[in-house]
C-alpha positions in Angstrom: 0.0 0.0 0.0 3.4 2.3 1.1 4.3 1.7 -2.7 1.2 2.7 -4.1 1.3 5.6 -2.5 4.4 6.6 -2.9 3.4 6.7 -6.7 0.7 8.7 -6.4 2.4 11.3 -4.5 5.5 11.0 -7.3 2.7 11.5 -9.9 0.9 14.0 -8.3 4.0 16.2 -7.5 5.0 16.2 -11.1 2.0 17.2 -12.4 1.7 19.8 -9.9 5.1 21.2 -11.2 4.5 20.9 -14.4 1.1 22.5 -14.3 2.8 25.5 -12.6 5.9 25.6 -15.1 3.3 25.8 -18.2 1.2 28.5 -16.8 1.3 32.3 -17.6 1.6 35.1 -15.3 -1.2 37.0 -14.3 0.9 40.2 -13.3 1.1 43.0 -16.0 4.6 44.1 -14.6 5.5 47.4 -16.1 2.5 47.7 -18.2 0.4 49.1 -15.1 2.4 52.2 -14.7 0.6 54.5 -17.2 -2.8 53.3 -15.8 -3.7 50.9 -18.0 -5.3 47.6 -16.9 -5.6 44.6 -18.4 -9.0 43.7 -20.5 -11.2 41.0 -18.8 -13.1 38.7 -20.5 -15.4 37.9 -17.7 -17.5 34.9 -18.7 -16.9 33.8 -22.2 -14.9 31.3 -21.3 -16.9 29.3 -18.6 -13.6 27.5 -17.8 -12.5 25.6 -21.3 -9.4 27.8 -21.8 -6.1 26.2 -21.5 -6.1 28.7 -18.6 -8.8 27.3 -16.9 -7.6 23.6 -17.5 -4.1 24.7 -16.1 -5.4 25.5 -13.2 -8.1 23.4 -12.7 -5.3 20.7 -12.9 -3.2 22.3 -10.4 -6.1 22.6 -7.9 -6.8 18.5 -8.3 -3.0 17.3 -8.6 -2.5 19.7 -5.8 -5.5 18.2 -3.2 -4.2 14.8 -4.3 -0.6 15.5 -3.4 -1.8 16.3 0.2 -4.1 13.8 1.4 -1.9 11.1 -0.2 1.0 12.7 2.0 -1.2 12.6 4.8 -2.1 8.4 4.1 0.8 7.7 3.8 2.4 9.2 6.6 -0.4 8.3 8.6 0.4 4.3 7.4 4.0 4.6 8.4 3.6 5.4 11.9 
C-alpha cells in the first residue's frame, strides 16, 4: 500500500510542477504604470481555456498530493 502511495504522490507532484511551469503570469509588470489595466473577458470562457484547465489541474494534482502525504504518513507510523 506504502508503494502505491508513494506513486501517487511521485505522480501528483510532477503534475503539480508541471502545471505551474506551463502557466502564464497574471501580473502585468511594467504595463500598469501608465494606468492601463488589463482587458477582462469575464465569462466567455466558462472554464474551457487552457487557462482554466491549467489551473483546474493544479487545484486536483494539488488536493491529491496532500491527502496522499497525509495516508501515507499516517500508514507509516
Amino acid at each position: 500500500m506504502t508503494t502505491f502511495l508513494s506513486i501517487i504522490v511521485a505522480l501528483s507532484a510532477i503534475a503539480t510542477i508541471c502545471a505551474v511551469v506551463v502557466q502564464e503570469s497574471n501580473q502585468v509588470g511594467l504595463g500598469t504604470l501608465d494606468g492601463s489595466s488589463p482587458s477582462s473577458e469575464w465569462g466567455s470562457n466558462r472554464g474551457t481555456s487552457r487557462k482554466d484547465m491549467l489551473k483546474r489541474i493544479t487545484v486536483v494534482s494539488s488536493i491529491i498530493f496532500f491527502l496522499s502525504t497525509i495516508i501515507l504518513i499516517a500508514l507509516t507510523k
